[in-house]
C-alpha positions in Angstrom: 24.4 62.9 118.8 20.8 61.9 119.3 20.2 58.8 121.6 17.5 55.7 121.1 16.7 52.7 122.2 16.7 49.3 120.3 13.4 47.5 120.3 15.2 44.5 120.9 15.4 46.1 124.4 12.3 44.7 125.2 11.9 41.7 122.9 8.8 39.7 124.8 6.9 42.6 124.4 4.1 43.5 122.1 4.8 46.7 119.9 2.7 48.8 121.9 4.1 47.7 125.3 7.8 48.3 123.8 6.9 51.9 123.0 5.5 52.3 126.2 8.3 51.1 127.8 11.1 53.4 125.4 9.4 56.6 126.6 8.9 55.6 129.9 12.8 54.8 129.8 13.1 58.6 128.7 13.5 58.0 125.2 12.7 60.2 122.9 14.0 57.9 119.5 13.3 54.4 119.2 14.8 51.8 116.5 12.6 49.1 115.8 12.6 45.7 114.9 10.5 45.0 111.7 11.7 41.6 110.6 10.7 40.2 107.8 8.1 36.8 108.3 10.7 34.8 106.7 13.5 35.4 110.0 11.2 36.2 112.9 8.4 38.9 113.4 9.1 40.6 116.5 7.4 44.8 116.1 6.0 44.4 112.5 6.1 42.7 109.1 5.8 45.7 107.2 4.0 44.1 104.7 1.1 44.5 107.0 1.4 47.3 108.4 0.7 51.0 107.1 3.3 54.0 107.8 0.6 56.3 109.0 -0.4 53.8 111.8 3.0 53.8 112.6 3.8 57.5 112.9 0.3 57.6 114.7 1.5 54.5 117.2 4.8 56.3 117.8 3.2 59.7 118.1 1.0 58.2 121.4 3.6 57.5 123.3 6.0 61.1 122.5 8.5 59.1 119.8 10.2 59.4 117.1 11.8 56.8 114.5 15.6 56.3 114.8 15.8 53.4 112.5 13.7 50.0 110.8 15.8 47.6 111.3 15.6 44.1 109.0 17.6 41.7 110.5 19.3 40.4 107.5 19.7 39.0 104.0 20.3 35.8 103.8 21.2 33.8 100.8 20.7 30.4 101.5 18.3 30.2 98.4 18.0 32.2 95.5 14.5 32.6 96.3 15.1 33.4 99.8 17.4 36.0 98.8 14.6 37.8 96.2 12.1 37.3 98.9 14.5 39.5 101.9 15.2 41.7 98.7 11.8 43.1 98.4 11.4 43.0 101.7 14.5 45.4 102.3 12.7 47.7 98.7 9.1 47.7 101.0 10.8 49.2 103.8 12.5 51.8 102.2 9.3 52.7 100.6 7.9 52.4 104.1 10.5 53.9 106.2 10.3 57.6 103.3 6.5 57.7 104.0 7.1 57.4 107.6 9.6 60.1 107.9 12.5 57.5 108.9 16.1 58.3 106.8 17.5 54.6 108.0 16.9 51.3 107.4 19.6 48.5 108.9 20.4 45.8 107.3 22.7 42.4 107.8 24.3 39.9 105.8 24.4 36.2 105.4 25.7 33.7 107.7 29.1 33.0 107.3 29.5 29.4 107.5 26.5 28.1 105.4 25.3 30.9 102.8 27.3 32.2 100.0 28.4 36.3 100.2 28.3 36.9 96.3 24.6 36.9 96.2 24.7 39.2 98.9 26.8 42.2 97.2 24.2 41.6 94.0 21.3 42.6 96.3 23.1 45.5 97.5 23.7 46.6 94.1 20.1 46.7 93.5 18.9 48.2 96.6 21.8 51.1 95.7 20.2 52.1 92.7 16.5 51.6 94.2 17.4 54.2 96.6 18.1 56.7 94.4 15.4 59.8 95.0 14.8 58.2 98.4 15.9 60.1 101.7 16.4 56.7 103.1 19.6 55.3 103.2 21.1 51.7 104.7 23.1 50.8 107.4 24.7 47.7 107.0 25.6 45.9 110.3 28.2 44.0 111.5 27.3 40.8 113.4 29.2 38.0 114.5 29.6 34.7 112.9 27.9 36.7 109.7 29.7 37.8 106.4 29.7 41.3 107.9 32.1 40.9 110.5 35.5 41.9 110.0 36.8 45.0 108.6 37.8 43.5 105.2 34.4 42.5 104.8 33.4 46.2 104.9 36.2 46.7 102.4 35.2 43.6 100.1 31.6 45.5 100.1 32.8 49.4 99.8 35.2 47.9 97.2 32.1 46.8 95.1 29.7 49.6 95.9 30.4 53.0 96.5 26.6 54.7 96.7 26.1 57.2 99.2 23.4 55.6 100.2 25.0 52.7 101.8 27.1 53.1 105.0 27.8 51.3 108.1 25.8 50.5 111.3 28.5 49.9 113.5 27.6 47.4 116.3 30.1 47.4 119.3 29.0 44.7 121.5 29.3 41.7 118.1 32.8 43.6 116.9 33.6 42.4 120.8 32.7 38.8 119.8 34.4 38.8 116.9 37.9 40.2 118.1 37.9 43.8 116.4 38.0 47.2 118.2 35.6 49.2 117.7 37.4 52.1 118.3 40.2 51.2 115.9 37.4 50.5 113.1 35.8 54.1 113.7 38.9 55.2 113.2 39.3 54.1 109.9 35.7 53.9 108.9 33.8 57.3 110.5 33.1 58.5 106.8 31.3 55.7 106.1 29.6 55.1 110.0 26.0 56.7 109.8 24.5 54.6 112.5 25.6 53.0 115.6 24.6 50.4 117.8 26.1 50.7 121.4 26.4 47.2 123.0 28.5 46.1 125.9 29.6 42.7 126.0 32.2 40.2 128.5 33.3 37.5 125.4 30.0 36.6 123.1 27.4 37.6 126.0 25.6 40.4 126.3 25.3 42.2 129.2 23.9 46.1 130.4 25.9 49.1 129.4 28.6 49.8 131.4 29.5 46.5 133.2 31.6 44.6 130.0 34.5 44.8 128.4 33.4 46.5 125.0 35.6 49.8 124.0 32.5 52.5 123.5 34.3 55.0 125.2 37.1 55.2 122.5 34.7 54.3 120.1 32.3 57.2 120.5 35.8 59.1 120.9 36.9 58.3 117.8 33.3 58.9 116.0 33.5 62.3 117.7 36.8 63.3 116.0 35.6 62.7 112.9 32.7 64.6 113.1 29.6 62.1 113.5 26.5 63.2 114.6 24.2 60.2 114.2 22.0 57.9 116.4 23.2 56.2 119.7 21.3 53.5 119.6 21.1 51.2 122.7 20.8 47.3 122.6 20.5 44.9 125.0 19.9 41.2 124.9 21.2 39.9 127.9 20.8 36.7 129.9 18.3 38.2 132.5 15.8 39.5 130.6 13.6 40.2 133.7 15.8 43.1 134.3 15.2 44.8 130.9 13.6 48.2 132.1 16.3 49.0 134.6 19.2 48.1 132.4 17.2 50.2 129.8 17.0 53.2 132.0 20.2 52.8 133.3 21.8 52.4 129.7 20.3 56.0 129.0 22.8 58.0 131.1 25.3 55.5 130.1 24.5 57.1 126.5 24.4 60.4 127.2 28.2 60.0 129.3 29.2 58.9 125.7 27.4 61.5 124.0 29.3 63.9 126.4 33.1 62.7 126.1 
């Protein structure tokens, strides 16, 4: 298993500080956030940016790409919708120039946008991706319409591409009641990224010090043969403590990697 760090890690900083920061953390991978302007531009609109500039940014500070990650679909609007749909169709066009194989992606929000729309864009990004070495890992978050494990099956149900899989996210399967280990268990075929949180409750906190069952999880993963990205995220309460949680989450990683 390879290990990276989420740019989310460091959030308040500028894209070249976060790098910065990721290999001075001992990263050598680094997943980063390139939302979309319509839900909040944090490392890049990718609209904007070039792929070279990119690989040249990442190439400064000794990094590689892990993972684009979107933020999420959202179907509040039919136009909305189309608009995160192209989005999702520039980064994979981005991500295959790059040299990046994943792109992570969420769904709607569960209480006030529909799911059907949802499924239809997958559809479309499935056979999009077709000749592409990119493929998307869709993410469970909580209080979205990726949350439970009968969401993943509603979705696998309807879609069966290869190139559509699971980012499993620990810390928001804590929020929402499901163990993660028990959901590797039944999911590792379809698991091709992972995103290693720890959380007490809803609340994020740094690896190691909540409640979340990665041990098991990575366990479990193991069994089956995965050999993917651990991907580290943090967005805890105090954010001043960023960089040590960071470097600290890094050996918690690599005790996973070595169970």
């Amino acid at each position: 298993m390879d290990l990276a760090a989420s740019s989310i890690c460091w959030h308040r900083d500028t894209r070249a500080g976060m790098l910065r920061k990721a290999s001075e953390s001992g990263f050598r991978f680094v997943e980063i956030l390139t939302f979309p302007p319509e839900l909040n531009v944090l490392h890049g609109n990718l609209w904007l940016m070039k792929p070279n500039e990119l690989r040249a940014e990442l190439t400064e500070y000794g990094l590689e790409p892990a993972a684009l990650h979107l933020g999420a679909i959202q179907t509040s609007t039919e136009q909305r919708r189309q608009s995160l749909t192209d989005y999702a169709k520039r980064a994979i066009d981005f991500a295959a120039e790059l040299g990046c194989a994943l792109i992570v992606e969420g769904g709607p929000d569960r209480a006030t946008e529909p799911f059907q729309p949802f499924l239809r864009s997958l559809e479309h990004l499935a056979r999009f991706l077709e000749g592409y070495p990119v493929r998307i890992g869709l993410e469970n978050h909580y209080n979205n319409w990726i949350q439970y494990t009968q969401d993943y099956e509603h979705i696998f149900d309807r879609i069966d591409s290869p190139k559509i899989g699971i980012t499993l996210d620990s810390g928001h399967f804590t929020s929402a009641g499901v163990d993660p280990a028990l959901f590797a268990g039944k999911f590792a075929d379809k698991v091709i990224h992972v995103h290693v949180k720890d959380h007490i409750g809803i609340h994020s906190v740094a690896l190691g010090s909540g409640e979340t069952n990665n041990k098991g999880m990575v366990r479990a993963l193991k069994q089956a043969g995965y050999d993917g990205f651990l991907s580290q995220e943090l967005e805890v309460a105090d954010a001043d403590q960023a960089d040590h949680y960071a470097r600290e989450g890094l050996k918690y990683l690599q005790m996973l990697a070595d169970l």
